[in-house]
Every structure is written in C-alpha cells, then in structure tokens.
N, C-alpha and C positions, 0 to 999 in steps of 0.2 A: 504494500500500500504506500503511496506518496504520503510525502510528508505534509499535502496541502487535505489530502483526502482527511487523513490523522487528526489533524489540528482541526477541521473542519469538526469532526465526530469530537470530539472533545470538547470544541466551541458549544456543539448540539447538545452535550450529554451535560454541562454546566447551565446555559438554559432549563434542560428538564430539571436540573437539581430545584432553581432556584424556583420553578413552577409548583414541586413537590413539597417545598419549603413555606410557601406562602400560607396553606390551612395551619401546619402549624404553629407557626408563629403566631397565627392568632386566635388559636385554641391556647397556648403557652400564653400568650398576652392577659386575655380572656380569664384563664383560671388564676393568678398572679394577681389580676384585681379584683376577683373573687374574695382571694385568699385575704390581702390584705383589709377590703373594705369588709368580710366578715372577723377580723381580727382574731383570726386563727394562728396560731403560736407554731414553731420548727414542729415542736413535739406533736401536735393536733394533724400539721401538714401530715407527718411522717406517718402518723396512724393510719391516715388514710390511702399512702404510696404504697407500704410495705407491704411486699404479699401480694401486689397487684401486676397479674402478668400483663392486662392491658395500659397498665401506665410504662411497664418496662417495653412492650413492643411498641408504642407510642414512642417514646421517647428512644426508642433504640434508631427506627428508621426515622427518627428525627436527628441525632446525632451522624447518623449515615450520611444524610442528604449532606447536611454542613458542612462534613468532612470533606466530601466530595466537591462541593461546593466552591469551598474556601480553596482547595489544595491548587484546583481548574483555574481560578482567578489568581491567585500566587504566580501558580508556571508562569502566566500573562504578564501578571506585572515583572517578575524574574526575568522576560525575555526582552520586552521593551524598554525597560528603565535600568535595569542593572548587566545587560548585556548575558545573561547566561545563556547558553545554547546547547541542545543535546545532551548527553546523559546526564552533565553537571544542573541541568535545568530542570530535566524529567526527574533524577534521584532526588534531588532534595525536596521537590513537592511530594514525591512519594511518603518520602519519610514525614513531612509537616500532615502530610493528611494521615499517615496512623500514629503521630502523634496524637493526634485529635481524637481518634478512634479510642483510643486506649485512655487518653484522659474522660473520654467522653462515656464508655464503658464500666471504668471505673465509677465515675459520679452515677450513671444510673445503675447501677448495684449497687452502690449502698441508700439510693432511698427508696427502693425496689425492692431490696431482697433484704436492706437492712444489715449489711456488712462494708468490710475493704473487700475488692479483692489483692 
C-alpha cells in the first residue's frame, strides 16, 4: 500500500474515532453534572461504578477511541511541526497511544472493579 493510501486510512480511521467519541463525551459530561449537582461524594460515585461491567465497557471503548484518537492526531502534529518521518514518527505515536491505553485501563479498573491493576 502507498504511503498516501496509509495516511489517507489513518486520516479516515481518526475521523471515525472522533465521530465515536462524540456520545461519549456527552454521556461522560452529562453524568459528571449529574454527579456533582446531586452532591454525591468519591465514595457514593464509587458505589455505584464498582461491579458495573456496563460502566467498564462504556468506558473501556471510551478510552479506546481516545487513544486512538489522540495517538492519529500526535503522528500529525509529529510530522508537520517537528519534522518526524517514518518509523521515528509511526513508533513513538504507537507507544503514546498505549500509553494511554494502559493508563486509561488502569483508571477504569479500579473504579470498575475497585482495584490497581
């Protein structure tokens, strides 16, 4: 595959992220002023996440999109403003996007499952 085909599908699949992104955020918005204009407490929150495998897949393929998200727009700004090109360009978004994963994994296990991992 070219490298304009690539970039193109990559440009597309950053688009779908941030289309995927959109309910969330404002269901995530939505429960957050929930949360606070019902003055519910960490601990009140927590009662309610833990346990809950629909809040962990919520927020799991919410963490996904981001990642992906973020990592797509990085390479971007990496290749026009800082000059990276090819593997040095492609590997370090790789790694920023499962950075994110793994932080992002982390945080939802523990008010999901109510642990570290």
């Amino acid at each position: 595959m070219t490298d304009n085909r690539f970039d193109f599908r990559l440009y597309m699949l950053q688009r779908l992220s941030a289309l995927l992104m959109v309910p969330f955020v404002l269901v995530h918005l939505g429960v957050m002023i929930y949360a606070i204009r019902g003055g519910l407490s960490a601990a009140e929150i927590l009662g309610r996440t833990q346990g809950s495998l629909a809040w962990f897949a919520f927020y799991g393929t919410f963490v996904v999109a981001v990642s992906v998200h973020t990592a797509l727009g990085l390479r971007a700004i990496l290749g026009e403003w800082a000059g990276l090109r090819g593997k040095a360009r492609d590997g370090l978004s790789v790694v920023i996007a499962l950075m994110l994963l793994a932080l992002g994994a982390r945080a939802i296990w523990a008010v999901t499952m109510g642990g570290s991992l």
